[in-house]
C-alpha positions, 0 to 999 in steps of 0.5 A: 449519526455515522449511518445518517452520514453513510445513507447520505453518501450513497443516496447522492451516489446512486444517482451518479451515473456511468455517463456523469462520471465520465464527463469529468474526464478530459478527453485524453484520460478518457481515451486512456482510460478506454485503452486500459479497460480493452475499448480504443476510443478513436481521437478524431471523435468529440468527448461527447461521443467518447463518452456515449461510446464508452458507457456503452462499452462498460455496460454491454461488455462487462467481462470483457472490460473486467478481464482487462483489469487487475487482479486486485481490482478484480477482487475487490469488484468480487468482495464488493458485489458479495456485500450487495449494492450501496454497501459500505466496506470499511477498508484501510489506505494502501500505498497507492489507489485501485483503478476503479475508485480512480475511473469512478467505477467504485464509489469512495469516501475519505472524510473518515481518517481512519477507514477508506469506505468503498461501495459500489452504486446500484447501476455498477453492480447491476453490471458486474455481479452476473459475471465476476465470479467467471472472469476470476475463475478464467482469470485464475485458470488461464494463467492470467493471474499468475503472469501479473503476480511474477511481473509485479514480483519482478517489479517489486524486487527491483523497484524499477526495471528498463522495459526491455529488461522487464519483457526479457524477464517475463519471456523467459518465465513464460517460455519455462512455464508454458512452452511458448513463443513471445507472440503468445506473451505479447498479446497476454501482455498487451491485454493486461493493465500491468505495463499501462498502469506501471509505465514510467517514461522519462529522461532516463528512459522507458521503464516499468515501475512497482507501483509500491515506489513513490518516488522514481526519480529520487531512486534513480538520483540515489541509484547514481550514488551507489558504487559499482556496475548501476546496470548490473542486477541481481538474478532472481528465479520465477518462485521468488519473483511469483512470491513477491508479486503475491497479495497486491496491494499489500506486498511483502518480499524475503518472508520465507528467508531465515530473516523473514521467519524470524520476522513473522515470529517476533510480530505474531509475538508481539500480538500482531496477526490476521490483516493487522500482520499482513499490513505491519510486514508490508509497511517494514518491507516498504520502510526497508526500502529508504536508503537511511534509517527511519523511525518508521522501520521500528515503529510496529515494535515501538507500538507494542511497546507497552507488551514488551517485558524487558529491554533486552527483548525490546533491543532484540525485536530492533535487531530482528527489524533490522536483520530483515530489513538489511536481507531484503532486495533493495530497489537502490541495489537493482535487487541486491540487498544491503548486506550483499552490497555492504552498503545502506547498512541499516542499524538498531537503535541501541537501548541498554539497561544503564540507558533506561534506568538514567532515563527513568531518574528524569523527571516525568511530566504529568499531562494537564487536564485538557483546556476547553479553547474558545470555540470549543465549548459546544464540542466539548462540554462534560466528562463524558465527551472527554471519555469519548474522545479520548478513546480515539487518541494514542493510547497514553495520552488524553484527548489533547487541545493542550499538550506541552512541548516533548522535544524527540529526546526527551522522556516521552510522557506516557511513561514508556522510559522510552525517548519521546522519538521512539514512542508516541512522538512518531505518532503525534508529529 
């Protein structure tokens, strides 16, 4: 069925071509979208000639539209040609989406809650598969690469920087680093999509932004509220700023600090490794960044729960989430991390053995066999499609069209001895 479905899909999309899609554009985002891929569209012209002037341009000058995008769509263009053209990869949803699946230039698919499949259609990959291997290789000997990955790493570090400030930064690491005048930066920076793609301009004023915030203007209100100089920030040096830019879209800072270490070590621990690990230390970078305390912080240990042996081990990896998080640059400091500011001070979840032993002496619920509403008949029929379906759940719960209220204190039901809020109620919410 699933094949059946995925054949559909890019049967349907082979037939889309590089014109069609851009059809879809209003006539400002076409020229936005000229103006990021290195192809100024003139205004005065009429969408329908927009459009042909900028199919042209995608399918005559590939390397040079490629080399106007970011490193990571770079690469995915790259992982994508390897699989060969209408090829399905099944990828997970980062924080924010890649330039190409927003042009169309990638073809994508939602529909599956779990997996984001990408692909690319037979016309793009006729297009781009003779030249990718090239424009990473001049991406990465130029020095290209290296200069997002320090201004994504700035950006990262602070959340949001003035845009005089942001340039300033890069002046300097580009004079350290090559020797050269701010013309040279200029032209490299005027190439690059970074400040087009992460240019944040309001009443506040014209910043760049990491593409990892999702809410500027709630950073700058909580920004207000922190005591002290609010224009003062934190001095970081090229290799902190290199290392925090690396690895887009799954960025993760302060991995090489005491902190980070332990960090790393507690989740390898834990059984977390390969993608799986580079996408848990991500998310607890990213929830670092609230400014109070979230379940979510906690919830890559809470979902090893079941692993671990004891109470005293489970309390130590929350305290090793929280150190980490509490050591990390925080966008709502300029960089500064909590401890540094005494301030947005982020605290363990306590559990001691008294807690759990009164928690085991409530009384645990046993889940109801699940009920087959009306309407559900065809789907559900026999104890096989149960099995099924119940595999695709959390684990500790049966596929569930009849569950009983858990308030968040309440024992969770799977039998954790944990409080609902802290085990499978984050899940279930």
């Amino acid at each position: 069925m699933e094949s059946q479905r995925n054949h559909y899909l890019c049967s349907g999309m082979k037939e889309r071509t590089i014109v069609n899609i851009l059809k879809g554009f209003q006539k400002m985002e076409l020229e936005d979208l000229g103006s990021i891929l290195g192809s100024d569209l003139p205004r005065r012209l009429k969408k329908a000639r927009q459009v042909e002037l900028l199919a042209d341009y995608l399918t005559l000058k590939p390397k040079r539209w490629m080399s106007h995008l970011m490193e990571r769509d770079i690469r995915l263009l790259k992982s994508l040609v390897h699989s060969g053209p209408d090829k399905v990869q099944y990828m997970d949803y980062p924080d924010y989406p890649s330039l190409l699946e927003v042009s169309g230039l990638v073809d994508y698919d939602d529909s599956d809650g779990h997996f984001h499949k990408v692909w690319l259609r037979r016309e793009v990959y006729d297009i781009v598969a003779p030249h990718v291997d090239q424009v990473i290789q001049t991406g990465e000997k130029s020095g290209r690469f290296e200069i997002e990955r320090v201004g994504l790493g700035y950006l990262n570090l602070y959340g949001i920087l003035p845009t005089g400030h942001f340039v300033d930064l890069m002046m300097d690491y580009y004079e350290a680093r090559y020797g050269k005048d701010f013309d040279d930066l200029v032209g490299i920076l005027h190439q690059s999509p970074l400040i087009k793609l992460c240019r944040y301009t309001d009443r506040h004023g014209d910043y760049v932004c990491s593409p990892c915030v999702s809410g500027a203007d709630e950073l700058f209100e909580l920004r207000e509220t922190v005591p002290g100089d609010a224009d003062t920030f934190r001095p970081f040096n090229f290799e902190e700023a290199l290392e925090a830019g690396a690895g887009a879209p799954y960025f993760t800072v302060g991995l090489k600090t005491p902190e980070g270490r332990a960090l790393v070590d507690m989740l390898q621990g834990l059984g977390y490794e390969g993608f799986e690990l580079v996408k848990v230390e991500h998310d607890i970078w990213v929830e670092s960044q609230a400014p109070l305390l979230n379940d979510s912080l906690f919830e890559p240990v809470d979902r090893r729960g079941d692993s671990i042996p004891s109470v005293h081990r489970y309390q130590s990896c929350l305290d090793i989430v929280a150190a980490y998080a509490n050591s990390v640059p925080k966008w709502a400091l300029n960089g500064f991390s909590a401890e540094e500011r005494d301030f947005l001070i982020v605290e363990a979840p306590t559990f001691t053995e008294e807690a759990v032993a009164d928690d085991e002496g409530q009384p645990r619920w046993t889940m109801p066999r699940p009920t087959i509403s009306e309407g559900y008949i065809d789907i559900i029929e026999t104890d096989a499609a149960l099995d099924r379906l119940s595999a695709l759940m959390p684990q500790g719960f049966p596929f569930g069209l009849a569950i009983p209220h858990v308030a968040l204190e309440d024992p969770c039901p799977c039998g954790s001895g944990l409080k609902y809020g802290h085990c499978h109620g984050k899940n279930m919410n």
